[in-house]
N, C-alpha and C positions, 0 to 999 in steps of 0.2 A: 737278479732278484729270485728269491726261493720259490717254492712251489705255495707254502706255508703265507709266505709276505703276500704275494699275489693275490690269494684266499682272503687274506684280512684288510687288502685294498680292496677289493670289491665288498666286501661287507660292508664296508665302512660308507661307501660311495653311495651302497643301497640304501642304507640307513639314511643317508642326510638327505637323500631320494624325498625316501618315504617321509619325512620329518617336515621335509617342504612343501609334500604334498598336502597333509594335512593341516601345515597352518595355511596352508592358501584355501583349505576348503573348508577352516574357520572363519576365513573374512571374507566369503563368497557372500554375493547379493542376490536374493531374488527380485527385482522389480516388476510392480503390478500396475497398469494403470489403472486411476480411476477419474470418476467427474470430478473438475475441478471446484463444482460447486461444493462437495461434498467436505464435510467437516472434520476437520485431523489438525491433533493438536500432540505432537511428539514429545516436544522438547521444553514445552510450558512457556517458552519465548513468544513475542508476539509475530503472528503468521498472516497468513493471507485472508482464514477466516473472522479475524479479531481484527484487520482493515476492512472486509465488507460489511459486517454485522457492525462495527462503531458509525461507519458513515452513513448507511442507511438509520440508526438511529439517530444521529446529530440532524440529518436531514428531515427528519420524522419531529423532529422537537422545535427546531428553527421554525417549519412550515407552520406549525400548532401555534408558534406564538404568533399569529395572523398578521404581520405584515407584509408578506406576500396579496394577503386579500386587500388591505387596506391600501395596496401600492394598486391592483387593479382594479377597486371599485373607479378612484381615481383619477384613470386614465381611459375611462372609458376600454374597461377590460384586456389592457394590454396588460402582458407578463411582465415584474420587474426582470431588471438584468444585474446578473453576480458574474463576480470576476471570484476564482475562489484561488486566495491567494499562499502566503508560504506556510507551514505549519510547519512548527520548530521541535526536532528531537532533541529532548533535557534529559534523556534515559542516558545509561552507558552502554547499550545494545546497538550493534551497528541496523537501521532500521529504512528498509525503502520507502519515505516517504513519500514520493513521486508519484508509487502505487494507493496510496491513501488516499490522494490529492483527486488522482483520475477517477477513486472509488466514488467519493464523495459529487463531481463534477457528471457522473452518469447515473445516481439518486438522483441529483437532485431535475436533471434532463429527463428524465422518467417518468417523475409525477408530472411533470406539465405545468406548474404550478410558475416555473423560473424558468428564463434565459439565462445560457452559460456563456461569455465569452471566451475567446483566445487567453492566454497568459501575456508577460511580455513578451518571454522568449518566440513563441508561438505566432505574436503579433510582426515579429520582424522578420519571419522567414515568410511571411503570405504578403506582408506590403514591399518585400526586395522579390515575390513573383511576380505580384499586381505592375510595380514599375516596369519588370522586364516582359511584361506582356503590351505596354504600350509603343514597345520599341520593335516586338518581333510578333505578336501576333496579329490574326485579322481582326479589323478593325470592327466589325460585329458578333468578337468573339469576345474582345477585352471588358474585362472586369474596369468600375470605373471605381478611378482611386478618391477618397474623402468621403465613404461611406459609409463607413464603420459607426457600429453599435458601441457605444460607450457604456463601460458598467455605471450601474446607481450603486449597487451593494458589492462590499469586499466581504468575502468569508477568510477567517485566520484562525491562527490556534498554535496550541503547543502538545507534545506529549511528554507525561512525565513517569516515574516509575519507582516503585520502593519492592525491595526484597527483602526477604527473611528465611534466613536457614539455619539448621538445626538438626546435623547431624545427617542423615538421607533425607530429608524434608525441606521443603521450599515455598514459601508465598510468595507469588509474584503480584503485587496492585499494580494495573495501570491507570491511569485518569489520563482524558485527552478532553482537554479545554478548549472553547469554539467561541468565537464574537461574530457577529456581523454589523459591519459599518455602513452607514451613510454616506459615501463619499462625499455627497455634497455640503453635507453640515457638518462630518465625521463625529455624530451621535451613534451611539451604538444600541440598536432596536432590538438588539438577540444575543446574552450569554447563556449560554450552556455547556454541560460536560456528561463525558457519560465513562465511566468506572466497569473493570475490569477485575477480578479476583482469580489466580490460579492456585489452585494446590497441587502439587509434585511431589512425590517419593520418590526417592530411586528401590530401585529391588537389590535387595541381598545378595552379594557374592554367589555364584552358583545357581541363580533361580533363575 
């Protein structure tokens, strides 16, 4: 190889060098931490602060409709108990609602106002420890089995969602609808829902 060839293989090697260096320090990240309280809304999609703020309000609205009071004037002041049960994503977003679930189950544990129980799943991994604690623990340590708090009230619901776009522009509606049942008469004492509005632009090529 020439003197010349040599010269224009190393050029070339610099160049795609240098080429790779800078798209890799286009798609460099800074990450910041911050509170997770703290409210960030990216991508217009529903996030983590549009599951705390909906459930503490559905929790805020349920409570108002007073049958929480009217369950413990009743019983001589004891709290009803809620089982809060599945809540169904009808959007096309892939959506954790597991984290909704738990939002809502630690509102409504907060006010004091409810008893939250176990789920089911929840329920069969503590009565398969309860069993194996009477086979292997001490006998003044065991939890005793048939004691369980039964819910009175199920909370349910669904989430649904409509979009609209238009060119860089997006509306995103959410509504998430909320019942509370009676289990025992399966009357339902509490519909509500609480609504959601985003607006999204994206920004112009180059801005």
């Amino acid at each position: 190889m020439s003197h010349r060839s040599s010269f224009l293989v190393g050029v070339r090697a610099s160049a795609a060098l240098l080429l790779l260096l800078a798209v890799d320090a286009c798609y460099s990240k800074r990450v910041t931490r911050i509170e997770p309280s703290a409210v960030t809304d990216l991508s217009g999609r529903w996030n983590d602060t549009d599951s705390r703020l909906v459930a503490n309000q559905l929790v805020e609205q349920t409570l108002a409709a007073g049958w929480a009071k009217r369950y413990t004037d009743l019983h001589g002041g004891e709290a009803p108990t809620v089982i809060v049960g599945t809540f169904s994503n009808r959007t096309l977003e892939h959506i954790q609602l597991g984290t909704f679930v738990k939002d809502i189950e630690s509102a409504l544990i907060t006010t004091g106002s409810a008893r939250v129980v176990a789920s089911g799943a929840e329920r069969a991994e503590l009565r398969a420890e309860r069993k194996d604690q009477q086979q292997y623990s001490r006998a003044d340590t065991r939890t005793r089995p048939g004691q369980e708090m039964g819910a009175r009230y199920a909370l349910t619901g669904e989430l649904q969602a409509i979009e609209d776009v238009d060119g860089r522009e997006r509306v995103v509606f959410y509504q998430v609808d909320a019942a509370l049942v009676d289990l025992e008469t399966n009357t339902k004492v509490w519909v509500g829902q609480h609504k959601i509005k985003k607006y999204v632009e994206r920004a112009r090529f180059g801005l």
